[in-house]
C-alpha positions in Angstrom: -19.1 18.5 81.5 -20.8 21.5 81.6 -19.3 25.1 80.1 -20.9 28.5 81.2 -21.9 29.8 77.5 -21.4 33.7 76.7 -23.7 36.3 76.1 -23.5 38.8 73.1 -25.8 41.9 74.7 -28.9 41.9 76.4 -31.5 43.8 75.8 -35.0 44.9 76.7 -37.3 45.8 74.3 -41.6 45.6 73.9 -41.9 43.0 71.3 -39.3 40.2 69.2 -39.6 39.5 66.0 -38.3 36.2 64.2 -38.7 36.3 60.6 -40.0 33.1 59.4 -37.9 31.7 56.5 -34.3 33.1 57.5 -35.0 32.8 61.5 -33.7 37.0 61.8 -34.2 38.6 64.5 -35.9 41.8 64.8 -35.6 43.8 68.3 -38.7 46.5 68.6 -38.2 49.4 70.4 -35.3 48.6 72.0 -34.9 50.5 75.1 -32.6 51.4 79.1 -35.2 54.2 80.1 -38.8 54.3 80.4 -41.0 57.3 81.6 -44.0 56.4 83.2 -47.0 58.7 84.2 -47.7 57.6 88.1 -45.6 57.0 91.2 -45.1 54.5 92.2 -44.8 53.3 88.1 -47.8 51.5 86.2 -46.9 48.1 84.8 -45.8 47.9 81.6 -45.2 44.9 79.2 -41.3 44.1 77.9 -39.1 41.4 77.0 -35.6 40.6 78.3 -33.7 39.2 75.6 -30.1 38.1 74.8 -27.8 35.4 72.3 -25.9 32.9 74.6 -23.2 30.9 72.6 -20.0 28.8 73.8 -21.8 26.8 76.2 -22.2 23.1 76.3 -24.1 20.4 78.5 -27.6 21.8 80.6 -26.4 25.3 82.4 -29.1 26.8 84.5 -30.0 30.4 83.9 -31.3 33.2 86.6 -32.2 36.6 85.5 -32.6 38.9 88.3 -33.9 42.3 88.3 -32.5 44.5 91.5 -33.0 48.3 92.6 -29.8 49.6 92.4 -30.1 51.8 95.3 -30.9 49.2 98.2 -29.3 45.9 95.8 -32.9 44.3 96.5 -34.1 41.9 94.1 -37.2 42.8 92.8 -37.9 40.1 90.1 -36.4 36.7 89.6 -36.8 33.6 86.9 -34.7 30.4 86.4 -34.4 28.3 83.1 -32.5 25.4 81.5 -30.8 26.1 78.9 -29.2 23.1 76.7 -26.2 23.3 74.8 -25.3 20.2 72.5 -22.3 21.6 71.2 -20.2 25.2 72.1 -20.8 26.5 68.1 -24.9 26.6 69.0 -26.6 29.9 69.5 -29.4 29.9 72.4 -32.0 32.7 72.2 -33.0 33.3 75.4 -36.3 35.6 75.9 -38.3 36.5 78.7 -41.5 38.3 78.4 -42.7 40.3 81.6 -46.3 41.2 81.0 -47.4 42.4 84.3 -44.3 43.5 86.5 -44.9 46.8 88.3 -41.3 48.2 89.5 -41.5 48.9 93.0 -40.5 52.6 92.7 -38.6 55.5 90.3 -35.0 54.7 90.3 -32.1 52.7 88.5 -32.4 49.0 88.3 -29.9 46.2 87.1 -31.2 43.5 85.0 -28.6 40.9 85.4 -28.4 37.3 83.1 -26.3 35.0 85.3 -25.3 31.3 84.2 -25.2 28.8 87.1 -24.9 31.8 89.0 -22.4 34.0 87.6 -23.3 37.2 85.8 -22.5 36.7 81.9 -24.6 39.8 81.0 -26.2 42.9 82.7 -28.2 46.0 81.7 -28.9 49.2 83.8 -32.6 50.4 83.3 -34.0 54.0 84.4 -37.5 54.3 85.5 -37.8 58.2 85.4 -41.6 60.2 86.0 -42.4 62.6 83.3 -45.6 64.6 84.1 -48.2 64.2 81.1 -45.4 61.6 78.8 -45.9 57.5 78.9 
């Protein structure tokens, strides 16, 4: 039987670090607001990223990103993730190296399990004239 795991945070950030002989993890540039020179916004690279325990058996994972304005989903990605017991941690990271939002505005970037939320995170994509 299969048990939706929890999420502790979720993040976006431009680059993860995992330090090789303690397996740390190092979140760069951690960020909910990005300014961006053009509209509509220029792509930029990021990574989604968030620690899943309490889960156990194969739980599928959607992360969805959706203007919050309109509720459309912009961006969407499905994963596996296996738990062998409810103690393991489960590093789930996503690394968008090309996405262009759609337009300026608020999105949600939402981690569901099976389909149910277990994490969100609201974003800003704000134009500042002569700032990246």
């Amino acid at each position: 039987m299969k048990q939706h795991p929890a999420a502790i945070g979720l993040f976006l950030c431009e680059q993860v670090i995992i330090e090789e002989g303690t397996h740390n993890v190092t979140l760069v540039n951690s960020f909910t607001r990005r300014t961006v020179r053009h509209d509509p916004p220029e792509s930029f690279p990021f990574i989604i990223f968030a620690l899943l325990t309490d889960g156990t058996g194969q739980v599928p994972l959607q992360l969805q990103v959706e203007r919050l304005d309109t509720l459309e989903t912009v961006f969407r990605a499905e994963t596996i993730a296996l738990f062998n017991h409810p103690l393991q941690e489960i590093r789930f990271r996503l690394r968008l190296r090309s996405f262009s939002f759609p337009v300026l505005g608020d999105y949600g970037v939402v981690l569901c399990a099976d389909g149910e939320p277990i994490a969100q995170r609201k974003l800003q994509i704000l134009y500042v004239e002569g700032q990246e």
